[in-house]
N, CA, C and O of each residue as an XYZ file, in Angstrom:
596
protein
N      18.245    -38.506    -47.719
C      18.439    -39.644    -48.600
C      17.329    -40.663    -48.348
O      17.273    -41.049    -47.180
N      16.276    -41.271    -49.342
C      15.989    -42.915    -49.298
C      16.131    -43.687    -48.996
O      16.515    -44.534    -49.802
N      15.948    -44.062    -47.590
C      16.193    -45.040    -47.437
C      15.420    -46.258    -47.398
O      14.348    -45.784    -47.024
N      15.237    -47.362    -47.509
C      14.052    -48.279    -47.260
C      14.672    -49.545    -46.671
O      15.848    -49.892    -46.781
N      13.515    -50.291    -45.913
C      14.292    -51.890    -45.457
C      13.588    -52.849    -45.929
O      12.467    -52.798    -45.422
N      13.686    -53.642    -46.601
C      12.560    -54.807    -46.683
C      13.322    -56.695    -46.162
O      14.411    -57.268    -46.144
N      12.324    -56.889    -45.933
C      13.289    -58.154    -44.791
C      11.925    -59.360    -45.174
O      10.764    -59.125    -44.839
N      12.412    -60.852    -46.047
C      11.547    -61.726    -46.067
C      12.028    -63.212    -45.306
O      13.077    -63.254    -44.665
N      11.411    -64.043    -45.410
C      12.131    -64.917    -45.128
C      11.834    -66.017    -46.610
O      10.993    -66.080    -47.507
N      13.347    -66.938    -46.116
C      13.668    -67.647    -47.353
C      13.634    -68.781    -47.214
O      14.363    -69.142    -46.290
N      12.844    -69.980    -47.963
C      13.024    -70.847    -47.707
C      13.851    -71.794    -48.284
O      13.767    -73.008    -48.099
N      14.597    -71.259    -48.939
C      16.384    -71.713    -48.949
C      17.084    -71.369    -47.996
O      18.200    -71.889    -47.988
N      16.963    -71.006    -47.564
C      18.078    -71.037    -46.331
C      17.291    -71.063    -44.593
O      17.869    -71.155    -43.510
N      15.991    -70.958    -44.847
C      15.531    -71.290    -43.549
C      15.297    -70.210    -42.370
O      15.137    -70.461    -41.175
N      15.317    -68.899    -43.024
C      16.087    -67.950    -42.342
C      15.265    -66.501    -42.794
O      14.626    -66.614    -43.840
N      15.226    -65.515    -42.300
C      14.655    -64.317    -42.347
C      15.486    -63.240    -42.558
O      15.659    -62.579    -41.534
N      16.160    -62.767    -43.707
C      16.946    -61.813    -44.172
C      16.699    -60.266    -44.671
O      15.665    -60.030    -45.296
N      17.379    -59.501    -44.477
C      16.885    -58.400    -45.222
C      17.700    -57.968    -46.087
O      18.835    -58.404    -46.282
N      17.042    -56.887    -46.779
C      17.901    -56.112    -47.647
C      18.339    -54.311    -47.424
O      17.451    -53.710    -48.028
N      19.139    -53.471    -46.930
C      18.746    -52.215    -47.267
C      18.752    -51.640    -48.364
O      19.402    -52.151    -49.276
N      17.935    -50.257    -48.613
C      18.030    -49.807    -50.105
C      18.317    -48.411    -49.880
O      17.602    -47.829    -49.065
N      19.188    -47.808    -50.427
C      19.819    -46.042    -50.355
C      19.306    -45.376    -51.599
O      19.997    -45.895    -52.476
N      18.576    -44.612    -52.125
C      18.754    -43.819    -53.230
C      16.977    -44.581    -53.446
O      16.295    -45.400    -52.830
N      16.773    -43.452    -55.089
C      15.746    -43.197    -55.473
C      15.864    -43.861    -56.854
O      15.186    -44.875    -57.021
N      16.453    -43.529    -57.629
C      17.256    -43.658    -58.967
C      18.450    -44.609    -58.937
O      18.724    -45.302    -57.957
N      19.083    -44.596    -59.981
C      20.060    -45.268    -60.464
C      20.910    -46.743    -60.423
O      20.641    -47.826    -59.903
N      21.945    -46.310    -61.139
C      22.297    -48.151    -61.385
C      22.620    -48.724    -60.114
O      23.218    -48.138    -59.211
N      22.118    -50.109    -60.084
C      22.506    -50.991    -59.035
C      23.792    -51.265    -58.153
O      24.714    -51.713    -58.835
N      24.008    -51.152    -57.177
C      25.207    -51.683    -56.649
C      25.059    -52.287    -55.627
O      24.408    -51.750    -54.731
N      25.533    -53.399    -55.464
C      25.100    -54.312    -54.217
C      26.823    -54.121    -53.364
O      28.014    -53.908    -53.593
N      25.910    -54.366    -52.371
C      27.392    -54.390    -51.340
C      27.454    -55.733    -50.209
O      26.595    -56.313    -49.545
N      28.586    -55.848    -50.336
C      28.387    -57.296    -49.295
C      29.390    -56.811    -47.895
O      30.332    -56.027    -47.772
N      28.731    -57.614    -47.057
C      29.487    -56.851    -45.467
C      30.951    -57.540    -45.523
O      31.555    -58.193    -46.374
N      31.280    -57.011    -44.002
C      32.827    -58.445    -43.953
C      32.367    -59.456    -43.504
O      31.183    -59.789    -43.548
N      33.356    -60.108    -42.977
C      32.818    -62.009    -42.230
C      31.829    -61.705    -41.557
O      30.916    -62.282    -42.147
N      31.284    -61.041    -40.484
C      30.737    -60.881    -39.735
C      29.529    -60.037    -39.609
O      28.825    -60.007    -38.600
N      29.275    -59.186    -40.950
C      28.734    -58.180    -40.806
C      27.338    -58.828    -41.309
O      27.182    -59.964    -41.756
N      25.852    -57.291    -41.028
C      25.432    -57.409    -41.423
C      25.096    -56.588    -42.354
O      26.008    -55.875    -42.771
N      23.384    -56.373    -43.125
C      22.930    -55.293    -43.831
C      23.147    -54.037    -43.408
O      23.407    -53.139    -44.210
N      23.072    -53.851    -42.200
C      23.556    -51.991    -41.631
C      24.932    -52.251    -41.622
O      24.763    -52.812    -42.704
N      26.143    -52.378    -41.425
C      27.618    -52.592    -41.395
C      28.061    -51.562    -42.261
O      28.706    -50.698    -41.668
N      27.906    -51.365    -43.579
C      28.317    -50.585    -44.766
C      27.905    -49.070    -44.223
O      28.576    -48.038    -44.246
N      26.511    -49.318    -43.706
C      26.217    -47.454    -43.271
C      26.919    -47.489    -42.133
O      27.858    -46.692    -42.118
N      26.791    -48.092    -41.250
C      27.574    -47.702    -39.666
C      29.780    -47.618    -39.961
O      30.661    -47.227    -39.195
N      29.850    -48.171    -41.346
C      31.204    -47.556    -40.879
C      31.559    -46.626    -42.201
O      32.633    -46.455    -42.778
N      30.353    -46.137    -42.434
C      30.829    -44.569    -43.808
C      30.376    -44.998    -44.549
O      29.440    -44.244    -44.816
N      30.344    -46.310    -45.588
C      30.221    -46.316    -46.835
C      29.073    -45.838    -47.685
O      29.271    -45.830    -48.900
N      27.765    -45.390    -47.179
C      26.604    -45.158    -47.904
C      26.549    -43.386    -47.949
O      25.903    -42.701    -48.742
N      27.687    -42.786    -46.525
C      27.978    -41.480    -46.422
C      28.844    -41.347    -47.529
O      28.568    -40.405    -48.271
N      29.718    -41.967    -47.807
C      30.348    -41.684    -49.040
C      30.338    -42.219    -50.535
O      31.127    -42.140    -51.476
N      29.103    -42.794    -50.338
C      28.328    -42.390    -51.454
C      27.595    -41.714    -51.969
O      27.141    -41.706    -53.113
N      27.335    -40.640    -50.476
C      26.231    -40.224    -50.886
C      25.543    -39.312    -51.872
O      24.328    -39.195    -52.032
N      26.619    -38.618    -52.577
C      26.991    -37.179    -53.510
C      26.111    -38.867    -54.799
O      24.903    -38.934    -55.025
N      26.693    -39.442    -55.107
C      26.555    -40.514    -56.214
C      24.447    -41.284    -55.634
O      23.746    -41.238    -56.645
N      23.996    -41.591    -54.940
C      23.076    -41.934    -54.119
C      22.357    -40.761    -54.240
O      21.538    -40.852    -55.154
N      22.344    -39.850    -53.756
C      21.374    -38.443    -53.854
C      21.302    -38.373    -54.795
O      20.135    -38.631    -55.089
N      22.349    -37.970    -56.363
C      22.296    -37.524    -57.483
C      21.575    -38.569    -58.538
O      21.131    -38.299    -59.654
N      21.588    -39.734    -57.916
C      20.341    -40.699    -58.830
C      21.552    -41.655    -59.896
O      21.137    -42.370    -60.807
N      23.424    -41.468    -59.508
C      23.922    -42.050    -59.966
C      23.471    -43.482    -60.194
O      23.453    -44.075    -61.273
N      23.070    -43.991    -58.869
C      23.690    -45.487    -58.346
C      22.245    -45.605    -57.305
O      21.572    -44.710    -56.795
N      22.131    -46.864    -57.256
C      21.052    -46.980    -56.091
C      21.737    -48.287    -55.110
O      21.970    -49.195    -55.907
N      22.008    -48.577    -54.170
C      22.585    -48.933    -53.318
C      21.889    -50.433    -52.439
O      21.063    -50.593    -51.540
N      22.330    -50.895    -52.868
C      21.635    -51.888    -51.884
C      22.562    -53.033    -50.711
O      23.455    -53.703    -51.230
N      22.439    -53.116    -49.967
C      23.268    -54.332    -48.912
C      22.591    -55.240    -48.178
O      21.476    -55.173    -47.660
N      23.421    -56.119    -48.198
C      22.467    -57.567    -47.755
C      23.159    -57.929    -46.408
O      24.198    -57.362    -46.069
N      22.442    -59.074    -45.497
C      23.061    -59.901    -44.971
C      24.221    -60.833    -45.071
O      24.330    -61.273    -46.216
N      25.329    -61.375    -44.048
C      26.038    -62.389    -44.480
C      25.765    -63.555    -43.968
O      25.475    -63.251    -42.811
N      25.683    -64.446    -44.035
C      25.333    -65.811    -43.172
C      26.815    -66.787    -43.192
O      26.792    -67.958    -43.571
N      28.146    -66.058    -42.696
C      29.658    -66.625    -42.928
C      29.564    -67.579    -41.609
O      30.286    -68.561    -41.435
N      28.614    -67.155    -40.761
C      28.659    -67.528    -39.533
C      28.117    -69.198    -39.174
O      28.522    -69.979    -38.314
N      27.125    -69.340    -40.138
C      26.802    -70.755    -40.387
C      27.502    -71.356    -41.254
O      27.625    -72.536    -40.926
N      28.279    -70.997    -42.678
C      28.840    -71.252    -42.847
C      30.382    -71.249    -43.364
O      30.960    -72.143    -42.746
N      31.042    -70.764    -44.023
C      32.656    -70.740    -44.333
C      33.466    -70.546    -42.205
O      34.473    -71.023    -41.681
N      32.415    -69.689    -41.699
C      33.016    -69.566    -40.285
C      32.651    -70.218    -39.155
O      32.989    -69.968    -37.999
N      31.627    -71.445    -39.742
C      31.178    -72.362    -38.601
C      31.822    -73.371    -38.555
O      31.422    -74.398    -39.103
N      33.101    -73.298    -37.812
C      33.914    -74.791    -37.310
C      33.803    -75.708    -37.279
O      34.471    -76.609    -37.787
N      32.370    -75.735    -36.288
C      32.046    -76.839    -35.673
C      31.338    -77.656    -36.610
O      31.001    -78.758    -36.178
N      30.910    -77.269    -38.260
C      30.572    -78.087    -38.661
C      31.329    -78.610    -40.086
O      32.138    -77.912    -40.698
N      30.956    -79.827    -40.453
C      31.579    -80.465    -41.599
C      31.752    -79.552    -42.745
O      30.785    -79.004    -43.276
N      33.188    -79.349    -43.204
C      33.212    -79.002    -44.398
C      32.540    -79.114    -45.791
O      32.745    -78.490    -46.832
N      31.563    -80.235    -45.442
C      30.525    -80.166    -46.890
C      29.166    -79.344    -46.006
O      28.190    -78.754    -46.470
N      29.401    -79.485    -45.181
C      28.077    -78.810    -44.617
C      28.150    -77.030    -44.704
O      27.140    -76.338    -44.833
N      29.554    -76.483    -44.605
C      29.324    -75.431    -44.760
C      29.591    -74.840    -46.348
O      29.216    -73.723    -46.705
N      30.326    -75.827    -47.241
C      30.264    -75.271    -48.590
C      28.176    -75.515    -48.943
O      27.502    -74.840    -49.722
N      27.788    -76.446    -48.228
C      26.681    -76.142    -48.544
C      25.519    -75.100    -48.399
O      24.815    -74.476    -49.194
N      25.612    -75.175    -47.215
C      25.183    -73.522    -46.804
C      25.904    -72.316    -47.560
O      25.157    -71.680    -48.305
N      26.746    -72.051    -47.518
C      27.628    -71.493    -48.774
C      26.805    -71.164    -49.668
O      26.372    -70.017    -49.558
N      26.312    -71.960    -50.792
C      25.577    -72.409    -52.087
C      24.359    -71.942    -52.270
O      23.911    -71.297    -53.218
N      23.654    -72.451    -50.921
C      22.307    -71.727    -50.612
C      22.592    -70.573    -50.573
O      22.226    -69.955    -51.573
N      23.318    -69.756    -49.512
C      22.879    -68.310    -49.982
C      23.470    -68.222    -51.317
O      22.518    -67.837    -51.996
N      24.606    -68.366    -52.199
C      24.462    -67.669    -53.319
C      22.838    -67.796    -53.938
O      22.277    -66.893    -54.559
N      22.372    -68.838    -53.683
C      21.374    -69.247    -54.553
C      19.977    -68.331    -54.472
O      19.085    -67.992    -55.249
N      20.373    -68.104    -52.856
C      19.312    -66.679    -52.403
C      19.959    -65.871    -52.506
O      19.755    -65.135    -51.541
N      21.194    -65.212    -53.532
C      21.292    -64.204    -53.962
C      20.716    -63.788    -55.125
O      20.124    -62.743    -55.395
N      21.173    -65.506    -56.287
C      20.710    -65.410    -57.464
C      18.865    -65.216    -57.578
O      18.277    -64.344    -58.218
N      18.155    -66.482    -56.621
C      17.052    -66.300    -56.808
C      16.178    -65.450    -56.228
O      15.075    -65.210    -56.720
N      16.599    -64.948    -55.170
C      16.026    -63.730    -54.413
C      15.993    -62.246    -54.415
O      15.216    -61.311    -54.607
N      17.784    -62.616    -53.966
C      17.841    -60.705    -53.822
C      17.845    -59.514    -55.202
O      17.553    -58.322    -55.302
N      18.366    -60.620    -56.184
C      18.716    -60.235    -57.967
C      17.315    -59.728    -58.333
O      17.058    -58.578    -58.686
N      16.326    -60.873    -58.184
C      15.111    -60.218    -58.858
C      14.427    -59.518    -58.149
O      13.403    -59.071    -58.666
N      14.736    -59.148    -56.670
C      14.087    -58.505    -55.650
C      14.705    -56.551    -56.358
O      13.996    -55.555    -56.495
N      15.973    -56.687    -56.596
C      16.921    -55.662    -57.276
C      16.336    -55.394    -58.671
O      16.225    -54.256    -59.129
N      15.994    -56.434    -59.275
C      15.038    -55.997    -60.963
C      14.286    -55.191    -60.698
O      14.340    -54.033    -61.110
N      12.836    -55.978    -59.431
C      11.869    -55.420    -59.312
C      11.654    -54.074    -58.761
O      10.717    -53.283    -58.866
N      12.954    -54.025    -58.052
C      12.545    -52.558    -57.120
C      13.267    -51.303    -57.877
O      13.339    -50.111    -57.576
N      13.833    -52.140    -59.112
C      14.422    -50.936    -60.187
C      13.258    -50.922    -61.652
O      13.165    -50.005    -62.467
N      12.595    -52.015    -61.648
C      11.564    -51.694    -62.389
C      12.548    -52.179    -63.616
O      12.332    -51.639    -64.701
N      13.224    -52.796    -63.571
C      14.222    -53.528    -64.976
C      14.749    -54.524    -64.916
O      15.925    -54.691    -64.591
N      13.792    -55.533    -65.287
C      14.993    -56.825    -65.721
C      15.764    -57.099    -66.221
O      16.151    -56.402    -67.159
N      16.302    -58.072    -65.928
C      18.036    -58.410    -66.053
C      18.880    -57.361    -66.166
O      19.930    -57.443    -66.803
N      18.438    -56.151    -65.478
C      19.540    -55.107    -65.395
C      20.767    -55.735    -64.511
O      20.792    -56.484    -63.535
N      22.022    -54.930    -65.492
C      23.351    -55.260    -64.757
C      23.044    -54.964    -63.293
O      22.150    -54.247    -62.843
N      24.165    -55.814    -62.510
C      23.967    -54.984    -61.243
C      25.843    -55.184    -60.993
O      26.656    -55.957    -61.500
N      25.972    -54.047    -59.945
C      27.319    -53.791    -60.002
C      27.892    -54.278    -58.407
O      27.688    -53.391    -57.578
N      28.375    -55.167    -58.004
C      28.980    -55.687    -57.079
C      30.325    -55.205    -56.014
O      31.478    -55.301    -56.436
N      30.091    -54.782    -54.874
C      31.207    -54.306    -54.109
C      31.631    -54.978    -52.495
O      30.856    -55.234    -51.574
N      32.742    -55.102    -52.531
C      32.907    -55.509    -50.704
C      34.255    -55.672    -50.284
O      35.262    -55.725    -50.990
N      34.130    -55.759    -48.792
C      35.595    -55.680    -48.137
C      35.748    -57.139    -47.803
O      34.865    -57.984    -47.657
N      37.241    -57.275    -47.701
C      37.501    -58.486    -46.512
C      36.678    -59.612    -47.022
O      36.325    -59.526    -48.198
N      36.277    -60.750    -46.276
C      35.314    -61.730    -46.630
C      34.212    -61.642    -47.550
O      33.830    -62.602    -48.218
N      33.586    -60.243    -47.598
C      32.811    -59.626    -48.648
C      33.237    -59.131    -49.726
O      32.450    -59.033    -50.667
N      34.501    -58.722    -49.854
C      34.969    -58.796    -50.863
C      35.366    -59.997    -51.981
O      36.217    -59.860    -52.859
N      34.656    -61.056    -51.776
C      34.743    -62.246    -52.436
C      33.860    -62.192    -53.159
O      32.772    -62.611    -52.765
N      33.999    -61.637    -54.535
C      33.069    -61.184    -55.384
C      32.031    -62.163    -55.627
O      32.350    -63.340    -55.793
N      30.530    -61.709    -55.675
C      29.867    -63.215    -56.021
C      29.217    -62.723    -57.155
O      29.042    -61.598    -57.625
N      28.827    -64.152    -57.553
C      27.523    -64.087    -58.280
C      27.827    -63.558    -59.878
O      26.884    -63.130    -60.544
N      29.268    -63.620    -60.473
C      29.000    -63.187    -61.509
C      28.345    -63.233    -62.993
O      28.587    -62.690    -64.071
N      27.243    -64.304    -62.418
C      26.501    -64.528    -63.601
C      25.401    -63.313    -63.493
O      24.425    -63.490    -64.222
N      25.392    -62.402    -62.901
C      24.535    -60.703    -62.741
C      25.256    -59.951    -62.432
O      24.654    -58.926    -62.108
N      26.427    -59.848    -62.323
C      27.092    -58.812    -61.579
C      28.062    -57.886    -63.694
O      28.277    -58.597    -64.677
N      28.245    -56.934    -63.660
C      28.761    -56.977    -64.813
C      30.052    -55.993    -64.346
O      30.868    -55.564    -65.162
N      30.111    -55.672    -62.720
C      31.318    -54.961    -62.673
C      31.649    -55.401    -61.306
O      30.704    -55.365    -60.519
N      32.663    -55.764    -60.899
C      33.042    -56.132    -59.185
C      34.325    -55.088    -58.449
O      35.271    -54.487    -58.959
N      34.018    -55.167    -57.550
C      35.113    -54.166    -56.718
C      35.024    -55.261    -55.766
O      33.996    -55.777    -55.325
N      36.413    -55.590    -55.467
C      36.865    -56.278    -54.239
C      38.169    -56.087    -53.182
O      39.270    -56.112    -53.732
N      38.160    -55.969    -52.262
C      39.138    -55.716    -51.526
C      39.466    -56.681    -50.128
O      38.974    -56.679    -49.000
N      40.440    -57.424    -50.717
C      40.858    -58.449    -49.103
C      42.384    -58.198    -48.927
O      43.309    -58.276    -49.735
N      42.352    -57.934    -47.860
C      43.880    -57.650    -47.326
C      44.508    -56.968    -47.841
O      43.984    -55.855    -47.800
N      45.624    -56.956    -48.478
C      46.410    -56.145    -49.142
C      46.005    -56.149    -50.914
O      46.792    -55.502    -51.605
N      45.149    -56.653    -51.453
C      44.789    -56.835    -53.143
C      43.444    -56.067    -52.729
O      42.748    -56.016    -51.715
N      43.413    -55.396    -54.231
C      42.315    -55.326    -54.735
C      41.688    -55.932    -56.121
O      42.568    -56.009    -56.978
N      40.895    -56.211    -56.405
C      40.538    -56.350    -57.335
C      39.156    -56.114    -57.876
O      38.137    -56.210    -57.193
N      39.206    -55.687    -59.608
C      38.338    -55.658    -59.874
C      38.007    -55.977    -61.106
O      38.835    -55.652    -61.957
N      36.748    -56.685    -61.585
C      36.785    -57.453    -62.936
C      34.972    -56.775    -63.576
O      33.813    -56.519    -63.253
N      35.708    -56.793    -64.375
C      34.483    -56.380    -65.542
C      33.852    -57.496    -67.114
O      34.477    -57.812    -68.126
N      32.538    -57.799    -66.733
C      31.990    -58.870    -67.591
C      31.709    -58.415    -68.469
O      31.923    -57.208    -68.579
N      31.029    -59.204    -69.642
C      29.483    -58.517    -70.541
C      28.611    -59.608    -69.888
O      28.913    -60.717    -69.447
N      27.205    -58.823    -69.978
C      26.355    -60.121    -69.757
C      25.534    -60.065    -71.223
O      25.496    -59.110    -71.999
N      25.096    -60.953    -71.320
C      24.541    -61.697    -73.010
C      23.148    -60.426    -73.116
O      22.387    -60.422    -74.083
């Protein structure tokens, strides 16, 4: 399988992130870790193995990011506007970064991209690009389907 890493740093958030990428072909799917996790998390506990029939075959092309829960929604110690702010930033380095980083490395703009995660990652983001979500926290799942314009 394809794999690739590419890792920049952002100056929204101050910070040096990466992305992994699975597959050669196909439609987008981003994956987000749990509270804690990072970009490898999804392969180290199965999930890119069981994709992989979908990933090899050029279904789906796979991508997973970093979480940064740790600075904020899970950093205590600091002010509640401080961590919805950090919060914000990364969506914002989702929207402005990792999205068109996902166009470019599919060679298609504003392609849908399809959204998945567990637990804390399962807090679907970003659905102003996302046009399909899979989420799973605790005992719910959910999953919602957009159009985008």
């Amino acid at each position: 399988m394809k794999r690739e890493y590419q890792r920049w740093y952002s100056q929204r958030l101050g910070l040096e992130l990466g992305v992994a990428v699975y597959g050669h072909w196909g439609a987008p799917l981003l994956g987000f870790p749990t509270s804690a996790g990072d970009e490898w998390e999804l392969e180290g506990q199965g999930m890119v193995e069981a994709l992989g029939d979908f990933i090899e075959g050029g279904k789906i092309k796979f991508y997973t990011v970093n979480s940064i829960n740790g600075l904020s929604f899970y950093n205590k110690g600091a002010h509640p506007f401080r961590r919805s702010y950090v919060q914000a930033a990364f969506d914002s380095y989702l929207r402005e970064e990792v999205v068109p980083f996902i166009w470019n490395n599919c060679q298609t703009q504003g392609l849908a991209i399809s959204t998945m995660g567990a637990s804390f990652g399962g807090a679907s983001r970003c659905p102003a690009f996302t046009i399909c979500g899979i989420s799973w926290t605790g005992c719910t799942t959910t999953i919602f389907i957009s159009t985008i314009p």
